[in-house]
Each structure stands twice: as structure tokens, then as C-alpha cells.
C-alpha positions as CSV (number, residue, x, y, z in Angstrom):
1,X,-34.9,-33.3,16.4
2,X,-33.1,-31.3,18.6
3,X,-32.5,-27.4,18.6
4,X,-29.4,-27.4,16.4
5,X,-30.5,-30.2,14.1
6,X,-33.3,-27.7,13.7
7,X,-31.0,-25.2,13.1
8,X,-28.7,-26.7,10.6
9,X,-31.9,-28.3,9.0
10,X,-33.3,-24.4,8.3
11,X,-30.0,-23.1,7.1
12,X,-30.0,-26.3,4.4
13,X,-33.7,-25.7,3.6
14,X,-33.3,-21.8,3.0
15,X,-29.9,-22.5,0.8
16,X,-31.6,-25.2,-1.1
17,X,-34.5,-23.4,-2.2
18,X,-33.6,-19.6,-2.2
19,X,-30.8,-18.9,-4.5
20,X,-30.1,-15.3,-3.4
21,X,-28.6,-16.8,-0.4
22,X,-25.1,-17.0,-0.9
23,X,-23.4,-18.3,2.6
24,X,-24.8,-20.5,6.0
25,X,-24.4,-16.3,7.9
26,X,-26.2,-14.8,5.4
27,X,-29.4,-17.2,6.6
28,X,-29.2,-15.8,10.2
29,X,-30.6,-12.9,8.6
30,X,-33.2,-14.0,7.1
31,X,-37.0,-14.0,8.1
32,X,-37.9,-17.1,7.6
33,X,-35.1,-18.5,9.9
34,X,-35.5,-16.4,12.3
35,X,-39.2,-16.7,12.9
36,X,-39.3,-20.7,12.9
37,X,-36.8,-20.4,15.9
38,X,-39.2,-18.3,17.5
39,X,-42.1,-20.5,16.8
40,X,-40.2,-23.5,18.0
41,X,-40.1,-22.4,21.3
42,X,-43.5,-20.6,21.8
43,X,-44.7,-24.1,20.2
44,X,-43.2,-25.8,23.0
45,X,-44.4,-23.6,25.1
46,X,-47.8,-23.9,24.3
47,X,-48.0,-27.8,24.2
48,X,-46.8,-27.4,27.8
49,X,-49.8,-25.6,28.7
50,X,-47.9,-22.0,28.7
51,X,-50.2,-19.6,26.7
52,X,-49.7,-16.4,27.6
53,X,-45.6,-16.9,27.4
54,X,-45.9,-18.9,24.0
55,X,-48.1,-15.7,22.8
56,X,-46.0,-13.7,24.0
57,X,-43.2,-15.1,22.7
58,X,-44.7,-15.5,19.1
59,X,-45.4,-11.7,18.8
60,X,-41.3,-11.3,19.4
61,X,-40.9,-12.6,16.3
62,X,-44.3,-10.9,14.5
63,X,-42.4,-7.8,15.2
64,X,-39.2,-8.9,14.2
65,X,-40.1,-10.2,11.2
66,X,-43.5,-9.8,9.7
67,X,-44.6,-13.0,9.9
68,X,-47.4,-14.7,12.3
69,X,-47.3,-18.3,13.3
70,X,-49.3,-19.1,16.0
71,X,-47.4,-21.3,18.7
72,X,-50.3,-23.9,18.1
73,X,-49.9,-24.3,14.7
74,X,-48.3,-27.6,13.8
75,X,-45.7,-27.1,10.9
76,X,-43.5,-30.1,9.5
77,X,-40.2,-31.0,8.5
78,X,-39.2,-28.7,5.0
79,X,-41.3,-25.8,6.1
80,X,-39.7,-22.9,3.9
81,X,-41.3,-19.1,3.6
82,X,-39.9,-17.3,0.6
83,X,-39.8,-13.3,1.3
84,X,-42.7,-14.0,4.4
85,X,-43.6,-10.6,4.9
86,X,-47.5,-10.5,5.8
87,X,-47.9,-14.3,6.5
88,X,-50.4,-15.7,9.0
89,X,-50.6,-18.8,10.2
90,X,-54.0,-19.4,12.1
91,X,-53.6,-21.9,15.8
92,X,-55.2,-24.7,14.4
93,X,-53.8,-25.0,11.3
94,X,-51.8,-28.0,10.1
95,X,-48.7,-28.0,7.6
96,X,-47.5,-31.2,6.3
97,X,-44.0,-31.9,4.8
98,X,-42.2,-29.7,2.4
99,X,-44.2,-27.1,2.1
100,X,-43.5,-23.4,0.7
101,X,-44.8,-20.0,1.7
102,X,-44.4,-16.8,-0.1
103,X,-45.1,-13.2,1.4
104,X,-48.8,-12.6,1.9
105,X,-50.4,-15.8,2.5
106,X,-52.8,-16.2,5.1
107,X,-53.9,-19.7,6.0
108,X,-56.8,-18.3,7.9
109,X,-60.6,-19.1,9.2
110,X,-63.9,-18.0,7.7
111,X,-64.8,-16.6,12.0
112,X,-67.5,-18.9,12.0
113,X,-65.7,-22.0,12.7
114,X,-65.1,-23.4,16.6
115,X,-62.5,-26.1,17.0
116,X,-60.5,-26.9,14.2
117,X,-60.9,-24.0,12.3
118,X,-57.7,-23.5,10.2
119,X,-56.9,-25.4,6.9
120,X,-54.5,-28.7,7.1
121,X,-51.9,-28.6,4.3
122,X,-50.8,-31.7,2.9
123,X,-46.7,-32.5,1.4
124,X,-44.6,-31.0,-1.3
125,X,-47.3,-27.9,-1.3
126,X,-46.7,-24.5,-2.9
127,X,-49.0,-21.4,-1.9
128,X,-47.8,-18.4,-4.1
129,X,-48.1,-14.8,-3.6
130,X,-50.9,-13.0,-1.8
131,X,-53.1,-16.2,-1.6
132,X,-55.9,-16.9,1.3
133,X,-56.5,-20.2,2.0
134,X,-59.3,-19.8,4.5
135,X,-61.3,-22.5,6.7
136,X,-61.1,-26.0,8.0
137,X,-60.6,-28.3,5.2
138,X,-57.5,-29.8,3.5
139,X,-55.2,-28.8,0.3
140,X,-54.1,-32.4,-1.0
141,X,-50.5,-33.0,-1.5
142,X,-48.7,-32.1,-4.4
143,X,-51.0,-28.8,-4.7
144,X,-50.0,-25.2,-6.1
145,X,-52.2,-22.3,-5.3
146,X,-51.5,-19.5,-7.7
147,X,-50.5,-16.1,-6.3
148,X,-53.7,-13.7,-4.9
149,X,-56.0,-16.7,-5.3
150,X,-59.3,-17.0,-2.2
151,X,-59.7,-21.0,-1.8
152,X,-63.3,-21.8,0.6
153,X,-63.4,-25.3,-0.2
154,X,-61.5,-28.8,-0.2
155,X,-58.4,-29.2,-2.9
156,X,-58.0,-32.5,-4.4
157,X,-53.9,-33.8,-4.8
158,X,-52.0,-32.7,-7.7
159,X,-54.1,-30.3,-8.3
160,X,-53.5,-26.6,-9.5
161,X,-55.4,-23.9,-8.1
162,X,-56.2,-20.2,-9.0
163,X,-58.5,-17.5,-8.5
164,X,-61.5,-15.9,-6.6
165,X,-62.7,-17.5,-5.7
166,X,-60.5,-20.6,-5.8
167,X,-61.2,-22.9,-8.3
168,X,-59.3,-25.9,-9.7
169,X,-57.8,-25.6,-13.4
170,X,-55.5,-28.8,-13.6
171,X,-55.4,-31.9,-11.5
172,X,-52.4,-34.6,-12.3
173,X,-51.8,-36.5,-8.7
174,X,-48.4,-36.9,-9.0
175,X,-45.6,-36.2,-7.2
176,X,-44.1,-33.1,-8.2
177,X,-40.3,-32.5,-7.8
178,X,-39.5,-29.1,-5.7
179,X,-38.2,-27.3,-8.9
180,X,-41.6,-27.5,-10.6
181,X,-43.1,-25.6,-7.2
182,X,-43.3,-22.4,-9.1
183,X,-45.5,-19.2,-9.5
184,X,-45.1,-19.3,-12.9
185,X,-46.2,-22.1,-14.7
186,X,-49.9,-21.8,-14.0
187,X,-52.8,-22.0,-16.4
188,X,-54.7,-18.8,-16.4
189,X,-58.3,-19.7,-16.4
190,X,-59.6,-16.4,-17.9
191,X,-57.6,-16.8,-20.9
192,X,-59.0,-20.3,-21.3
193,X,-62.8,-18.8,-20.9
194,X,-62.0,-15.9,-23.4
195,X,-60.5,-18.6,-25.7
196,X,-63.3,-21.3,-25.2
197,X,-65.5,-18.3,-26.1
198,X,-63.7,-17.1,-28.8
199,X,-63.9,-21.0,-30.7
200,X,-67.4,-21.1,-30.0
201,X,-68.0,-17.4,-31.7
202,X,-66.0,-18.7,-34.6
203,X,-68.3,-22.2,-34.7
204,X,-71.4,-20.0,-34.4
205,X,-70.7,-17.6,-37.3
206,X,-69.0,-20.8,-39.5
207,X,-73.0,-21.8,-39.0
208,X,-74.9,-18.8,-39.5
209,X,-72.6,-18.4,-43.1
210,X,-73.8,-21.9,-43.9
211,X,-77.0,-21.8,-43.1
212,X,-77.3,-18.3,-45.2
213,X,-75.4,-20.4,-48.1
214,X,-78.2,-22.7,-47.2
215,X,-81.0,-20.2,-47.9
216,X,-79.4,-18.4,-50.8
217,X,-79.1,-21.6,-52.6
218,X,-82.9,-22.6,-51.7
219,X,-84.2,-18.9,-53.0
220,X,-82.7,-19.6,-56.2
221,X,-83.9,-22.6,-56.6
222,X,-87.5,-21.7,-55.8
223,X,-87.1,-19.3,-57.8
224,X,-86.2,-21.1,-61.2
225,X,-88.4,-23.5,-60.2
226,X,-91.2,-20.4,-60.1
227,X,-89.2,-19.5,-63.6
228,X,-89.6,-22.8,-65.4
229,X,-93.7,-22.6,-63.8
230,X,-94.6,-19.4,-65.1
231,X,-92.8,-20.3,-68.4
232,X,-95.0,-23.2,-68.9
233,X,-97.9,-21.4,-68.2
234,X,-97.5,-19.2,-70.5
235,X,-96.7,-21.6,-73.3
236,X,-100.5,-23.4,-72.3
């Protein structure tokens, strides 16, 4: 694709998914555009063998808009960043099709890695707010990661992510249309623990009242049955 196909593609991407846009000029402001034309041609640059003037060229558009991609990152068609202040994007790190940023999201290493080091994000992926998404392993497509969530580990597709750290609360595999890509509609795992908790409280004092019933009803019984005893006894 060449440079103005890119261009037109980022101004239909940016219309299509951020509805505060309200004209094609209005996108030349925006961070997100402007930084994937800088990446574009640090990313060039780099693949050429040019590291110093793809770095160089990369943190032009750091300070220009907030967001780091390194020019060896390898980003695919769709990319969109939502508001990208704060975003880092690590040199190894692979993004697949369709795929959605919002401000704060590092896709990161642990430091401990050599090599491949950065996580590989698969299609029609959503990482909300805040979230870290750090080491080398892959989020399957069709993902969300809820906003300030940590994920260390491998995400299965279709699956929904949140917390820290990371953990996975729903898991459909299906392929999920860009208006369900939201920060919204996420379980809250807390709320499910407190509530699991809650049912087994109510199960656990529905037993205990039984099993008093249970031993109220015994006690009496033992103790007509000690009645009826002593009142043959006495009649002996």
C-alpha cells in the first residue's frame, strides 16, 4: 500500500471508529494519525538497516504526540489508538489486524527476555485503558483486555480479560463485530467472587439452621422418650 493509500486508509479508520471526529481535516490533528505516519517511515527505515535515523525519527513523533512505537514494531492493517496518550509499543512486538489501543497501554517486556521479547497481538483485539500486556507470548484474536489490567501469560481467542494480575473471566471464540470492542461490557470478577461467596454463606447458614432443627427435634425426642422411661419406672 502506498503512502496515500495509507493515508486515506487512517483517515477512514479514525472516522469509523472515533465519533468525535466530525471531518477528513479534523484527523490531521489527531495523535493517532499523526504518529502512524511517523512510524511508517522510521519502520522503513529500520527494515533498511537505518537505526539510528528510524530512532530518531520515532522520538519526532514521541514528542509530538505522546505515543511510542518503536520503528521495529510490526503493526497491521486497522491499527487504531483511541486518545494514545502514554502508549508504548516495545521493537519486537507484533500487532495483527484490526486492532484498538486506548491511552496508557504498554505492550511491553518483563527485561528478562532476549530476542523476541514483546507480546504478538492477534485480529479484531481490544486493549482498554491503562492495561500492560507484558512479555513474549500471544493475545488470541477476538480478545478484550479490560482497562488497568497486568496480563504475564498466554490469552486464549475470544476470550475476555481483566485484572492483576490478568486473568481470564469469559472465553466465547467467536468473532466479535468492532461495535462490541468496548470498555464497558466486561465481567467484574470481584463482584463474581463476593457473590460466589455470598451464595455459599447463605448455603452454609441454610445448613447450620437445619442441622440445629435437627438437634432440637432429637433433644425432644430423647427427652420424651426419658419421660415415658421414668414414668414407667415409677409405675413398677
Amino acid at each position: 500500500m502506498g503512502f496515500i493509500q495509507n493515508i486515506k486508509e487512517e483517515i477512514r479508520i479514525i472516522r469509523e471508529r472515533d465519533p468525535a471526529i466530525h471531518s477528513n481535516m479534523e484527523v490531521f490533528l489527531y495523535p493517532s494519525f499523526k504518529v502512524m505516519i511517523y512510524y511508517r517511515i522510521a519502520h522503513k527505515m529500520y527494515l533498511n538497516g537505518h537505526y539510528f535515523l528510524a530512532r530518531w525519527i520515532s522520538q519526532k513523533g514521541v514528542r509530538k504526540t505522546g505515543i511510542e512505537i518503536h520503528p521495529g514494531a510490526q503493526i497491521g492493517k486497522g491499527f487504531f489508538i483511541d486518545h494514545g496518550n502514554g502508549v508504548i509499543i516495545g521493537e519486537t512486538t507484533i500487532i495483527g489486524d484490526n486492532v484498538t489501543l486506548y491511552q496508557g497501554v504498554t505492550l511491553g517486556g518483563t527485561g528478562k527476555e532476549h530476542g523476541k521479547r514483546h507480546p504478538t497481538i492477534g485480529n479484531n483485539v481490544m486493549i482498554s485503558t491503562g492495561a500492560k500486556v507484558l512479555g513474549s507470548f500471544k493475545i488470541g484474536d477476538n480478545s478484550k483486555i479490560g482497562a488497568g489490567s497486568v496480563v504475564l501469560e498466554e490469552v486464549p481467542p475470544g476470550s475476555t480479560v481483566v485484572g492483576v494480575p490478568g486473568r481470564v473471566v469469559k472465553r466465547n471464540n467467536r468473532l466479535l463485530p468492532q461495535e462490541e470492542l468496548d470498555q464497558i461490557n466486561l465481567p467484574d470478577p470481584v463482584r463474581e467472587d463476593i457473590a460466589g461467596l455470598q451464595r455459599a454463606n447463605a448455603e452454609l447458614t441454610n445448613r447450620l439452621i437445619d442441622l440445629e432443627r435437627e438437634i432440637k427435634q432429637q433433644r425432644q425426642r430423647h427427652e420424651v422418650a426419658l419421660s415415658l422411661q421414668n414414668t414407667q419406672t415409677k409405675s413398677n
